[in-house]
Phi, psi and omega in degrees: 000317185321290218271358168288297177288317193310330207259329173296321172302302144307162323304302205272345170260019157279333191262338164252050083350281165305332166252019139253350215233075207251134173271129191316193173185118156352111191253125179273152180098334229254120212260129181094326171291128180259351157141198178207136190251116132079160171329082186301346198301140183311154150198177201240108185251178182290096196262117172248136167298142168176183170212140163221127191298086219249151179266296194114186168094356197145135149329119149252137197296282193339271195276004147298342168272339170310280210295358176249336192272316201286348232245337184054039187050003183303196157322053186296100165263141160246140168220159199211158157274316189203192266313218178224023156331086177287128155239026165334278230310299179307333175293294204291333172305337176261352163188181177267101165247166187286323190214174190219124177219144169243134171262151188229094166266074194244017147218182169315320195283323177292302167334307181274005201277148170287312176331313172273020179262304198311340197272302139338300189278007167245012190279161180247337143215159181231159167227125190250141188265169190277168174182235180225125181305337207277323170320293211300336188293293171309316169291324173263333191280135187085017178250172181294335168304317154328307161335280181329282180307325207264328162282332135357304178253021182234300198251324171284302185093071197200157194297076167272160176246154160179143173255145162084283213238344159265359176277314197297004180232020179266011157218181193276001149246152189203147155319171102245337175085024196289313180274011178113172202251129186300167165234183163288344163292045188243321179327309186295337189198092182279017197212016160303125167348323183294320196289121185223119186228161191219154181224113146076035188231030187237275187251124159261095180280189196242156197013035210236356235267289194276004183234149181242142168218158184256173146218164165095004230305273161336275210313329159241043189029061191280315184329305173271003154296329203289302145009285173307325178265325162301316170310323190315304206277302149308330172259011169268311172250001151099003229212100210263080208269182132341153137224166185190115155207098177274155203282167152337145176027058186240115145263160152256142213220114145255140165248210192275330186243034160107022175250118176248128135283163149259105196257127153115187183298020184192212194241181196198151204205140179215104184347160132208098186264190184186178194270336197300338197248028181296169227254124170305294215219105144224107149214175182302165180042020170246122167285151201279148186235097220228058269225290186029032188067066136083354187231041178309286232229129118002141162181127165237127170257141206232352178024089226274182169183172229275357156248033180085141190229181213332216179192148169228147172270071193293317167327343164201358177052045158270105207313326184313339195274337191301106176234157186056039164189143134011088189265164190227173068338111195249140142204170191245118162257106189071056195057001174247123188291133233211156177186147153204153165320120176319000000 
């Protein structure tokens, strides 16, 4: 009797598995799929606009559950540059949507195809998967796939995401990572080759215009490239920008209207320069001498969970507004990075 209910029970907890859980499948026609969970058919549900900055490093649930609530179930397209990595199976496992579709856009000429734009400008949400930035740059940028994503977040308004090398092309300055991945030695020589930086000629997130984010942020100790790209960005472009940057299995969920929680396991961390503090020394073959009395750069650290933790205001990043975490002092000597408590 014992091994009798044990076996209805496991039967009964596969089968509401299987209906929660729909496995992908293939489309003959459908240009660009790698596969699909569940109805593609267009359909029009209720959307609220944001973005999320994924760290990398891991999945965060929070916030696939942000971006699937903000999402009215509708239509989830992923898209990728490279490998066949699916995240049908996890999206859908977190909420109800009508579909799951992963796209593989890995040249141009698939970039520019209309079919994978209309396909994209019908999603209620997207997720750009980790990869290498410097593909999404080159393969999308300035195609009907840009297009596309740009409309999602200016005019339909509906939840994107990205993680890792798709969180970095998610603000409007960006890495791309075209020559191999900077370390904190670019503190040392900011104009090394490795720094390769672009402003404002990809993507438009809503309040993302002036801000570069890292990811991976802690787990590879990224804080003096990151450093490094701000001096860069003020002594090139004249221009005293942001940073957001979250660590591993981290994510930052902004909403429409510019309020970031922090979701999952590790800290999110947010930038702030100004003119009073400018870089002393960014020049070539110098290391940055970034002083400002001990008072360069701003930073909150935020510490996440796993159903969102404290709020920053990324809509104008003004600190009075800032809760449930923690400020610093950032600033750089001789190429070397320097903190302290506010």
């Amino acid at each position: 009797m014992k091994q009798l209910l044990t076996v209805i029970f496991t039967t009964a907890c596969l089968y509401a598995q299987a209906q929660t859980i729909r496995e992908a499948r293939q489309v003959s026609g459908r240009v660009a799929s790698l596969g699909v969970t569940g109805d593609t058919a267009d359909v029009v549900t209720h959307t609220r606009g944001g973005v999320a900055l994924v760290g990398g490093g891991g999945d965060v649930p929070g916030a696939f559950r942000w971006m699937i609530d903000r999402s009215g179930g509708g239509n989830v397209v992923v898209i990728r540059a490279s490998s066949n990595y699916l995240y049908n199976r996890t999206i859908d496992s977190l909420g109800k949507v009508a579909s799951v579709e992963t796209l593989l856009i890995d040249s141009r000429e698939v970039a520019d195809n209309p079919a994978v734009a209309r396909v994209i400008r019908n999603a209620e949400m997207l997720f750009i998967s980790g990869g290498d930035q410097s593909n999404y740059m080159n393969f999308w940028r300035g195609t009907a796939t840009a297009e596309a994503i740009n409309y999602l977040l200016n005019e339909k308004k509906v939840p994107v995401g990205g993680t890792s090398a798709g969180c970095a092309v998610l603000t409007g300055m960006y890495y791309s990572g075209e020559n191999g991945s900077a370390t904190a030695e670019a503190l040392q020589n900011p104009y090394t080759d490795l720094v390769t930086l672009y402003n404002n000629d990809f993507l438009r997130p809503p309040f993302l215009h002036n801000v570069i984010s890292d990811q991976h942020y802690v787990a590879r100790k990224r804080q003096g490239r990151h450093m490094a790209f701000l001096a860069r960005i003020i002594t090139d472009w004249k221009v005293f920008p942001r940073g957001i940057a979250p660590d591993e299995r981290t994510a930052v969920c902004i909403d429409e209207k510019g309020a970031a929680r922090v979701f999952g396991e590790g800290k999110a961390y947010f930038l702030i320069t100004g003119p009073r503090h400018a870089p002393e020394q960014c020049a070539p073959g110098k290391p940055v001498q970034w002083s400002g009395n001990r008072m360069a750069v701003s930073v909150y650290e935020l510490q996440g969970a796993a159903g969102g933790n404290g709020y920053f205001s990324v809509a104008d990043f003004n600190p009075a507004k800032a809760k449930g975490g923690k400020w610093y002092y950032w600033w750089v000597e001789n190429g070397n990075l320097k903190e302290r408590a506010k």
